[in-house]
N, C-alpha and C positions, 0 to 999 in steps of 0.2 A: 120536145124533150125538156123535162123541168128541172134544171141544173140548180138552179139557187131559191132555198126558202125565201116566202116572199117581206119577211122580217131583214133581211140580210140586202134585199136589192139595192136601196140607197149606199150603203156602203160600197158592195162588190162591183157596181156596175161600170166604175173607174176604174177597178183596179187590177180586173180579172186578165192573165194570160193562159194557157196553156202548155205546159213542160212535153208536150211530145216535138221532140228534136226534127222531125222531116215534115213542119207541116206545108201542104204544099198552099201558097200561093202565089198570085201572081207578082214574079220578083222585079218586073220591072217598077213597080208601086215601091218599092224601097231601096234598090239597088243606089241612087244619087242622093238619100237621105244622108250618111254618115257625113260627117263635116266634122274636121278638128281645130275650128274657130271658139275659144271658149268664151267670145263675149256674145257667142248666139244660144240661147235654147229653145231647145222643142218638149212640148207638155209631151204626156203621159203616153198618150195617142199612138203618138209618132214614134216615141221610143218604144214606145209595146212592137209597133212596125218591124222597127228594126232587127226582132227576134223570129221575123218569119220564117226564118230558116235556119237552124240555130245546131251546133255539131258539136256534140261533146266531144271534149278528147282527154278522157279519161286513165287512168291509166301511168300516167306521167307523172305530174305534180302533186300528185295525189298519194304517190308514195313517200316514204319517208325519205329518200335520196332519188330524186329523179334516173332511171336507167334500170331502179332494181326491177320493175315488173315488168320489163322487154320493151322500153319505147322511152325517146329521150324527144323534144322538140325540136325541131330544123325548119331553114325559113321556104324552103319550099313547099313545107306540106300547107302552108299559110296560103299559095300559088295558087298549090290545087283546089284549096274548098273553095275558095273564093271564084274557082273554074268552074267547078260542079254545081254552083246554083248556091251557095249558102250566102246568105247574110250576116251572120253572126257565130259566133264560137261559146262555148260554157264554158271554163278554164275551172276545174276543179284541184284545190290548192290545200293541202295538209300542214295548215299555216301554223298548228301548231306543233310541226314536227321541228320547224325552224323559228322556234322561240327561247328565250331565255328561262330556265326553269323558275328562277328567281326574280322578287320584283326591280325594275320596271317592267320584265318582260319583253326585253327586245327583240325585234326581229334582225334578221341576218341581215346584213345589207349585202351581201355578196345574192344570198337568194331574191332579195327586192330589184337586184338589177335584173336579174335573170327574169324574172315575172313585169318587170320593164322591159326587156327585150319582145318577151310574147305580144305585150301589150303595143309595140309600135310595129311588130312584123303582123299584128293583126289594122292598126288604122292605116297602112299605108297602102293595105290591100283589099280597103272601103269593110271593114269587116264590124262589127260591133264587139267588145268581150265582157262577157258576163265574169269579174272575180268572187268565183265561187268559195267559202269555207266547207271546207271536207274532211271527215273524219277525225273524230274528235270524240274518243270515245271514253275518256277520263269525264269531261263535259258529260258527256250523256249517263256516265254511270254513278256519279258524283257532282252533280253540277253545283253544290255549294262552294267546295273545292278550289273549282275551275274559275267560279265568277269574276274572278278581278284577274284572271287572264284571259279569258273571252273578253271584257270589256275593251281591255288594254289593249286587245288585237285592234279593235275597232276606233278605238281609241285615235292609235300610231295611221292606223290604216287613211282613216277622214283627215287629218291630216296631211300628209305623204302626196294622197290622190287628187287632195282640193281643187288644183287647178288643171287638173285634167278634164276632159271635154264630156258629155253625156253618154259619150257611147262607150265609155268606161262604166260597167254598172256593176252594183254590189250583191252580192247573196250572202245574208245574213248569218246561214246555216244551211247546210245539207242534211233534208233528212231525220230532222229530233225525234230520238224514241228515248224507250227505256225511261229511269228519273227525269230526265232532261223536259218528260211531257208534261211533267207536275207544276213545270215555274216554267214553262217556252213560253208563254204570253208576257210574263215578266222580264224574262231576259230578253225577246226582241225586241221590246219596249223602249228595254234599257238602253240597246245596241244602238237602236233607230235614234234616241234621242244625240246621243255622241256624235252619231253621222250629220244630221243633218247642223249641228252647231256650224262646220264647215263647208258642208254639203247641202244645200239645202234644197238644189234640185236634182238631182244625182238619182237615176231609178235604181232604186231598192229593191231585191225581189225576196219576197216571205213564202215558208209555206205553212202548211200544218205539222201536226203529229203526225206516230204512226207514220213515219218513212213519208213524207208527204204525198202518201195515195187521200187519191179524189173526195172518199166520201166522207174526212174529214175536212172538207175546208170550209162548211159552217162551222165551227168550231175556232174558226182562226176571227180573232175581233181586230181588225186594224182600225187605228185613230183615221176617223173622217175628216180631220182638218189637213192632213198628209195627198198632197195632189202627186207623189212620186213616188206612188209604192206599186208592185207589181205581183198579184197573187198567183199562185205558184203552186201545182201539184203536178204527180209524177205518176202516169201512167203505164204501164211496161206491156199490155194487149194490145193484141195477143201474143203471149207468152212465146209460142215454136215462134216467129217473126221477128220478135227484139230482141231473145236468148239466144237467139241461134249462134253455137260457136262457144259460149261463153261458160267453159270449164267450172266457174266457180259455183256458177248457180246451183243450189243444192235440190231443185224439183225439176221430177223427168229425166231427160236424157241429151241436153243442148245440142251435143257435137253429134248426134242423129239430125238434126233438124238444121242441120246449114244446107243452104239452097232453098229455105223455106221462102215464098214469097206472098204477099199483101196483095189481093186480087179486086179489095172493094166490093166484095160479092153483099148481098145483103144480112147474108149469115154472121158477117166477120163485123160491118157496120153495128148490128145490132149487140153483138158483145162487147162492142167499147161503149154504145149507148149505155148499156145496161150498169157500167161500172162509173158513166158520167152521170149518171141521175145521183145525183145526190140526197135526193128522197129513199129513193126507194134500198141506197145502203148500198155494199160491195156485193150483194149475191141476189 
């Protein structure tokens, strides 16, 4: 399978992971990586490692008031993934639902503890957490706008985190469409540069446009001299298998398709091939 032009290899070949949440491998290879010793780090490798098994949990922080879309965080459910086989958590956070309209743009501190709380009922349960930016849709529909409060998030953020450990990682953006496509190489650019003033090894994770599906991420040009960036796309096939349940989705029939399950047959393989080829485009 020919996933990356071959203009693109020296770049991607550091940096590339994969955004599908169950990928299986073997977890004992990363299970005793996590360590919250901050005078140690591990390159790009190793952290990319630690996302082998990686659980959104959506839904949450992602709202503008945690509890309103039916799910609040408690420290057991930290218990149980860490039971089930996962390595890591994606924390998707609507960081700018808890910002200051006005400059400087602060963030809540009462919401920073709370996302400190995630953040240590995730390391104390060997787990890794990706702080994802989510939903931000002034950003995407006006991103001249937004720019010096997207900055500012990132800003407060590289700061704030500095001295937290690697398995604290960043995600820049969820997801850029709409205007937001026109300047996303500009504004991650700009992000990345802010973070790593304090952060300077702290994995980063970028994606493309277009909702960060697959067959834009030649399109995505990350700076070569960045040993801690982590590429990043979002594949949802097959659709009956990761929708399943999921009311909002507006193609097909979700809540028909719970108890679908993922067989590995060669038929189902060949559909995600065909959406991973990045040559050959999404159809």
């Amino acid at each position: 399978m020919k996933v990356f032009k071959q203009s693109h290899l020296k770049n991607w070949q550091k940096h590339v992971t994969l955004k599908m949440f169950l990928l299986c491998l073997p977890l004992g290879l990363f299970a005793d990586n996590i360590q919250n010793d901050t005078t140690k780090t591990i390159d790009i490798f190793s952290a990319n490692q630690l996302l082998a098994r990686t659980l959104n949990i959506g839904f949450t922080l992602d709202a503008s008031k945690e509890g309103d879309w039916g799910h609040s965080l408690n420290g057991n459910e930290f218990i149980l993934i860490k039971e089930a086989g996962f390595t890591a958590i994606r924390l998707p956070i609507q960081w700018v639902a808890h910002m200051d309209l006005i400059k400087p743009y602060n963030i809540d501190k009462n919401f920073l503890a709370r996302v400190d709380w995630a953040i240590e009922q995730a390391l104390k349960n060997k787990l890794a957490i990706i702080l994802d930016n989510h939903l931000d849709e002034q950003l995407m529909a006006r991103p001249s706008e937004s720019r010096e409060h997207f900055l500012s998030l990132w800003s407060q953020l590289s700061v704030y985190y500095k001295s937290f450990s690697q398995n604290v990682m960043f995600e820049i953006m969820a997801e850029p469409h709409a205007q937001l496509e026109n300047v996303w190489e500009e504004y991650f650019t700009d992000a990345l540069k802010i973070i790593r003033k304090n952060n300077p090894k702290r994995p980063v994770l970028i994606g493309p446009v277009l909702h960060n599906l697959p067959y834009k991420i030649n399109t995505l040009h990350l700076p070569e001299n960045d040993e801690y960036i982590i590429a990043t796309f979002h594949l949802y096939t097959p659709i009956q298998f990761t929708m399943q349940g999921e009311q909002w989705f507006p193609i097909g029939k979700p809540m028909e398709w719970i108890g679908a399950k993922w067989l590995g047959t060669d038929a189902e393989k060949a559909e995600v091939i065909k959406y991973m080829d990045v040559d050959s485009g999404p159809c």
